[in-house]
C-alpha positions in Angstrom: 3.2 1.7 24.8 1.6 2.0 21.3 2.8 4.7 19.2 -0.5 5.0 17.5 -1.7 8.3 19.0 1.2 10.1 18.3 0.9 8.8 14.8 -3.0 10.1 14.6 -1.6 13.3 15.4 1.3 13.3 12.6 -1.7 12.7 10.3 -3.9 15.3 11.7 -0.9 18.0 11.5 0.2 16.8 7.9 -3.0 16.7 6.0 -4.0 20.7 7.4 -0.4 21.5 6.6 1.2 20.2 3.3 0.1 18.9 -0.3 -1.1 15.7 -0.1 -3.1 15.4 -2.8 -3.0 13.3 -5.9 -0.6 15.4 -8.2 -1.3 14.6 -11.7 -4.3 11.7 -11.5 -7.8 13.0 -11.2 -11.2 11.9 -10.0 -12.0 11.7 -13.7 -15.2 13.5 -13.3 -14.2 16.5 -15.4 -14.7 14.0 -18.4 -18.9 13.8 -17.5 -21.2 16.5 -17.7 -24.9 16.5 -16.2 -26.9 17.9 -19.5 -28.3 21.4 -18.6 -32.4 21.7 -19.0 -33.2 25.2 -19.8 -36.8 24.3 -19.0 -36.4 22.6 -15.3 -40.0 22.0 -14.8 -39.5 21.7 -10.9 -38.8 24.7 -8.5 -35.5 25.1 -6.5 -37.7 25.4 -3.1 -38.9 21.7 -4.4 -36.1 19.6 -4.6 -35.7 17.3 -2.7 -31.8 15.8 -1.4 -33.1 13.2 1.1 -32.4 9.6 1.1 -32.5 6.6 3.2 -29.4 5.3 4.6 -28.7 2.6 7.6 -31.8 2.6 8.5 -32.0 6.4 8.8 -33.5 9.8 7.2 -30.5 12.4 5.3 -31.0 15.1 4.2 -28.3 15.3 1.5 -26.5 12.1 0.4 -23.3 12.6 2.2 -21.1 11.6 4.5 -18.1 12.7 6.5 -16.0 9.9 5.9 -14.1 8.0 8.6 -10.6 10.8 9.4 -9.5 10.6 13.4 -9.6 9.3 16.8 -7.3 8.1 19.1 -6.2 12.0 20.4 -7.9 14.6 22.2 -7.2 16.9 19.1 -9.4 14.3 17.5 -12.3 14.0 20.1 -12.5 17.8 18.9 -12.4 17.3 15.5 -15.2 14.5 15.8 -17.3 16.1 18.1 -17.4 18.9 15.5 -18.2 16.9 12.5 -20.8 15.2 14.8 -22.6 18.3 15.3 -22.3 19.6 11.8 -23.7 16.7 11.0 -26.6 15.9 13.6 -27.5 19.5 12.5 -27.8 18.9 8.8 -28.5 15.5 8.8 -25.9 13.8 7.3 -24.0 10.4 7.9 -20.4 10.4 9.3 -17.2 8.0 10.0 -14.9 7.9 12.5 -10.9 7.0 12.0 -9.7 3.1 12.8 -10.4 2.2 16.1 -7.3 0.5 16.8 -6.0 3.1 19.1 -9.6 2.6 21.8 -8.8 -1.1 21.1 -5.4 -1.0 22.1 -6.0 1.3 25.1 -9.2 1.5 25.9 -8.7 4.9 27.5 -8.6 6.6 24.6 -12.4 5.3 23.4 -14.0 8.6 24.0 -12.0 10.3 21.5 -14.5 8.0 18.8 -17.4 7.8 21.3 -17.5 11.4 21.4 -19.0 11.4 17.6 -22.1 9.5 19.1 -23.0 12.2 22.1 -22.5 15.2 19.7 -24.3 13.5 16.5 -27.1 11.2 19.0 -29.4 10.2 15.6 -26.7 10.1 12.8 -26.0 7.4 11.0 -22.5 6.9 12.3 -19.8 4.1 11.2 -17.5 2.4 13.2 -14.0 1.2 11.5 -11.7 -1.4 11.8 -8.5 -1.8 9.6 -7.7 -4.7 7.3 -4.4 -6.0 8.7 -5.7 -6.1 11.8 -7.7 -9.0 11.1 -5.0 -11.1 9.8 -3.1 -10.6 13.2 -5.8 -11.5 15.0 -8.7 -9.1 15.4 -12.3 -11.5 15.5 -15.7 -10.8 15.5 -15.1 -9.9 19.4 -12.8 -6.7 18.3 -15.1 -5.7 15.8 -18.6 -5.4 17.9 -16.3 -3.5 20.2 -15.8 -0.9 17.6 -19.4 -0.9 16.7 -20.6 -0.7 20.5 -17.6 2.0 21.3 -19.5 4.7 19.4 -23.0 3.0 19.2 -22.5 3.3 15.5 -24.9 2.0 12.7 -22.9 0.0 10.8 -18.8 -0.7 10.7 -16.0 0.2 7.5 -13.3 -2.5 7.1 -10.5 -0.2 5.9 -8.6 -1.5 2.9 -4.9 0.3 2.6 -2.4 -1.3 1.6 -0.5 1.4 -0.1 -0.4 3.9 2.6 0.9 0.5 5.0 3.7 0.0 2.4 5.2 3.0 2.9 4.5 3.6 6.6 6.9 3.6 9.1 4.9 1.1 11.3 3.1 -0.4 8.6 1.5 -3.5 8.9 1.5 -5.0 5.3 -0.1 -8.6 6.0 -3.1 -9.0 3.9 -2.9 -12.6 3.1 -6.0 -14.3 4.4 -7.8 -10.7 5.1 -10.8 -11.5 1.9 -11.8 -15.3 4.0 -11.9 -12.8 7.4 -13.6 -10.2 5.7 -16.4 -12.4 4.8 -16.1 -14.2 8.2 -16.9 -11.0 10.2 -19.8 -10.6 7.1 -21.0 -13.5 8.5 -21.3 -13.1 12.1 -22.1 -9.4 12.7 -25.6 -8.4 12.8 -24.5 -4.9 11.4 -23.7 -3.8 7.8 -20.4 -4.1 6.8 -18.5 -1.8 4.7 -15.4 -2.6 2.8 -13.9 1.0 2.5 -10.9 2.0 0.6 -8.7 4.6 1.5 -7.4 6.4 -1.8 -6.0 3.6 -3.9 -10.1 2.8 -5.1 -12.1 -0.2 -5.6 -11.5 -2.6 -8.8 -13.9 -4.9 -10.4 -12.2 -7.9 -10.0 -11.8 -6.7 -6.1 -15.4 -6.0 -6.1 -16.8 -9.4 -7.1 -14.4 -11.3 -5.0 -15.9 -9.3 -2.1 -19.8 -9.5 -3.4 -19.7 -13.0 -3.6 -18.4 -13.4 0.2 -21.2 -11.7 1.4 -20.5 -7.8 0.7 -23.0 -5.5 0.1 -21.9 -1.8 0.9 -18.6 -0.3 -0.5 -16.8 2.9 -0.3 -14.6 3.4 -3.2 -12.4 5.9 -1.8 -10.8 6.1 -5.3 -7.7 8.1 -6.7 -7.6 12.0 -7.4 -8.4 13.3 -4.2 -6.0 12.4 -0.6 -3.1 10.4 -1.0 -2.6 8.7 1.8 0.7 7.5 -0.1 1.8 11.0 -0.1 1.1 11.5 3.8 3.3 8.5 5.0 6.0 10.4 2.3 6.1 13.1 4.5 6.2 11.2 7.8 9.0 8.9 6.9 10.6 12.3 5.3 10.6 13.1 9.1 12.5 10.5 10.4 15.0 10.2 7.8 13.9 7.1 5.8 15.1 7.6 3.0 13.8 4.3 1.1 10.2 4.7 2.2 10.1 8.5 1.3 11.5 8.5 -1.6 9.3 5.0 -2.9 5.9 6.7 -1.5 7.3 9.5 -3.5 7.1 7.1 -6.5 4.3 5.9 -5.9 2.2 9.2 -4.9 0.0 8.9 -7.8 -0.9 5.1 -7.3 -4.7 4.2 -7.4 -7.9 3.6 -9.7 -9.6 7.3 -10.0 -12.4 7.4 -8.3 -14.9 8.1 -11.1 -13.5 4.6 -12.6 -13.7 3.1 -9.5 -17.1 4.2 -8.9 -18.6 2.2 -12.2 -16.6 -0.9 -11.8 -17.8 -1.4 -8.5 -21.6 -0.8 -9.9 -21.0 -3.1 -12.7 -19.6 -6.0 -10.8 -22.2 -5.4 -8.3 -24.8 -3.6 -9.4 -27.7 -4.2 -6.1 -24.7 -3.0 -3.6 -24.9 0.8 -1.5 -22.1 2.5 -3.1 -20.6 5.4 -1.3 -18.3 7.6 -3.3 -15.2 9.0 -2.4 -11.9 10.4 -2.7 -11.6 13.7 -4.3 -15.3 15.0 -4.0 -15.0 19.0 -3.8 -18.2 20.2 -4.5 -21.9 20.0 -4.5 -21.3 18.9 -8.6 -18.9 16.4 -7.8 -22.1 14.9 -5.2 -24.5 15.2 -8.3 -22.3 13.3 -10.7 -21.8 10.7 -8.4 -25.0 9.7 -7.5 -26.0 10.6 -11.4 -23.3 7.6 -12.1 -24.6 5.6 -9.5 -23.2 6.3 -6.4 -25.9 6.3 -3.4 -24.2 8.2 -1.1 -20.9 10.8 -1.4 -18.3 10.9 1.1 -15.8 14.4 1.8 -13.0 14.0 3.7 -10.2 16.3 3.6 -12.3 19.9 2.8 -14.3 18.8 5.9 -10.8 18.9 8.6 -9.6 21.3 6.6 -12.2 23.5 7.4 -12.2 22.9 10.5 -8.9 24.0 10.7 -9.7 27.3 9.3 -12.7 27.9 11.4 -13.5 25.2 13.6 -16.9 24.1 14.0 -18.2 26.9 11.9 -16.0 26.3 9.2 -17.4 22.2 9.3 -21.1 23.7 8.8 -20.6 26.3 6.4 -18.5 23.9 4.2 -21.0 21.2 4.3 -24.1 23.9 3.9 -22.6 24.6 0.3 -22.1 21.4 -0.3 -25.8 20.4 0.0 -26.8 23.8 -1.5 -24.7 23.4 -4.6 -26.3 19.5 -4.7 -29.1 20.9 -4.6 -29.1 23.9 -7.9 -27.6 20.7 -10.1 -30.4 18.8 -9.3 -32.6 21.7 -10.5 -30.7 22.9 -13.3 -30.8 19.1 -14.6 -34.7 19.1 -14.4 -34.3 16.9 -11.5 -36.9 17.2 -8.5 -35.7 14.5 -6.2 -32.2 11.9 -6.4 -34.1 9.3 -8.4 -34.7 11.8 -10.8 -31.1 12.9 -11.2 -29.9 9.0 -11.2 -32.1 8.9 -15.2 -30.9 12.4 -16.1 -28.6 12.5 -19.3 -25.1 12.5 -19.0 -22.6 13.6 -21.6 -19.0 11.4 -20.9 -16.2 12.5 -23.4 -15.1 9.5 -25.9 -10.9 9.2 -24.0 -13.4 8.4 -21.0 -15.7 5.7 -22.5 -12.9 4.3 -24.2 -11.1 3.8 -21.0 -13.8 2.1 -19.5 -14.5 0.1 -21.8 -11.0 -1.4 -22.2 -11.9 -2.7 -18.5 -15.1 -4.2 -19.9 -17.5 -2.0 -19.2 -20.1 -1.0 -22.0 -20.5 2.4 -21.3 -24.1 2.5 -23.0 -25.4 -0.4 -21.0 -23.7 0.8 -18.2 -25.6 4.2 -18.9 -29.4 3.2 -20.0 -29.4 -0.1 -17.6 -26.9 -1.0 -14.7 -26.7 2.7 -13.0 -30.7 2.9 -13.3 -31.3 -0.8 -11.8 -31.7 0.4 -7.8 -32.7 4.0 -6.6 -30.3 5.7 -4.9 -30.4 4.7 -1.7 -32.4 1.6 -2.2 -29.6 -0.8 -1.4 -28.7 1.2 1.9 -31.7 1.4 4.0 -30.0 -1.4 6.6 
């Protein structure tokens, strides 16, 4: 019998439970600042947050990233988002569906997400590995039709399957079946990280098989690293706790891995993640080209707190705190706020520029090349 359920649990229980957050590395977004306009010249009432994304109308560009599935505790936590979601109109991601793949028994726990959010954009997920042992095309449109979902993430995590205790650490191969499944899906694919981020050089070699969407899940926010710590803490394995310990930190920040994917791709939808706290962090994102945002961890830990009400009242201040940095930057709609000035400290553009990026081109050309949302439509 497959041990993944109880191990969706583990994860569930951990991440409401302990610190498993990034200790000392950070998104890097506390070295930009959006440039105040005393003088808005727009209305708060005005602004508008909505964008086009898989074919579909948000509200707010953001997305509940891809967390659970695979236990009735998830199918709760899912059906919750779902809602919070179909109610504000936001996008949303369900957890690898290797558990409904394995036993299809447990496909409600995803499918769930579709009957409580019926017209979100909803993404189905698959993980990396799996395709090197085995996983086709076949597997993968079973994902997509388990939940009806728009599109599908191909889940790149190495690092947390490192220091797993059932990690499956075969990646060689996984770029040619990446752009196989490109190739033969009639959906969008995305090529999501999970807390390590996105590089440049990683970027291109997936842009030029075929890849057009990306979520750069980079460093500073969950380390999934540091939840696999604590799991094989639990079972006394020494070696793996006390490397994942080591290696807690381990990633590209998210900020960083944010432009080098723009740069190396630069007509790509770019959803950015890993570490985004608040309705700024969703401004400076899309500001630094990001389409959409993606929360995670605030979003089950709020549920934890408070349920369903705690997912909608979270997200509510999200949007609303979007919303007064688009008007206190003079900004009336997203396109607006993608040209507004940005003030990035000189340790920051000297780090980016020792990975080749010219931080002025970057900043008067490459982020101002699509309008958010633009790439995303389907």
């Amino acid at each position: 019998m497959s041990h993944t359920p109880l191990r969706k649990l583990d994860h569930i229980r951990i991440v409401l439970d302990s610190d498993v957050e990034h200790t000392w590395k950070t998104t890097l977004f506390e070295h930009v600042e959006l440039r105040h306009a005393a003088l808005p010249e727009t209305n708060l009432g005005n602004v508008d947050t909505s964008i086009r994304f898989l074919g579909k109308r948000l509200e707010a560009p953001i997305m509940i990233t891809g967390m659970t599935g695979g236990h009735e505790v998830a199918a709760e936590i899912n059906c919750a988002i779902a809602k919070a979601a179909q109610e504000l109109g936001l996008a949303m991601g369900v957890g690898s569906q290797r558990a409904a793949i394995e036993r299809p028994e447990l496909a409600s726990t995803f499918s769930i997400a579709r009957k409580c959010g019926p017209e979100i954009p909803l993404v189905a997920n698959i993980g990396a590995p799996q395709l090197v042992k085995g996983y086709s095309v076949a597997e993968v449109r079973k994902a997509i039709e388990m939940i009806d979902a728009d599109a599908v993430a191909i889940h790149l995590n190495a690092g947390q399957e490192a220091f797993q205790p059932e990690g499956d650490t075969e990646y060689r191969g996984v770029l040619e079946k990446i752009a196989n499944i490109v190739a033969e899906l009639d959906r969008p694919v995305i090529v999501k990280e999970t807390g390590q981020g996105l590089s440049y050089e990683v970027a291109l070699a997936l842009r030029s098989r075929g890849v057009r969407f990306f979520d750069i899940s980079g460093a500073g926010g969950t380390s999934w690293i540091k939840v696999e710590m604590y799991r094989a803490k639990a079972r006394g394995m020494d070696k793996l706790a006390r490397g994942a310990r080591v290696f807690s930190d381990w990633g590209i920040p998210t900020l960083q891995a944010l432009m080098e994917v723009r740069w190396a791709s630069p007509d790509s939808c770019i959803i950015a993640s890993g570490g985004i706290r608040t309705g700024l962090d969703v401004a400076k994102a899309i500001a630094l080209g990001a389409d959409i945002a993606g929360v995670a961890l605030p979003v089950i830990r709020a549920y934890g707190e408070r349920l369903e009400k705690g997912v909608k009242d979270f997200l509510e201040q999200l949007v609303f705190e979007l919303r007064v940095a688009l008007f206190l930057t003079g900004s009336s709609t997203l396109a607006e706020l993608r040209k507004t000035e940005l003030d990035i400290d000189p340790i920051l553009r000297q780090r980016l520029e020792a990975r080749g990026i010219d931080t002025e081109l970057y900043l008067r050309g490459t982020r101002l090349l699509v309008e958010p949302g633009r790439s995303c439509s389907s």
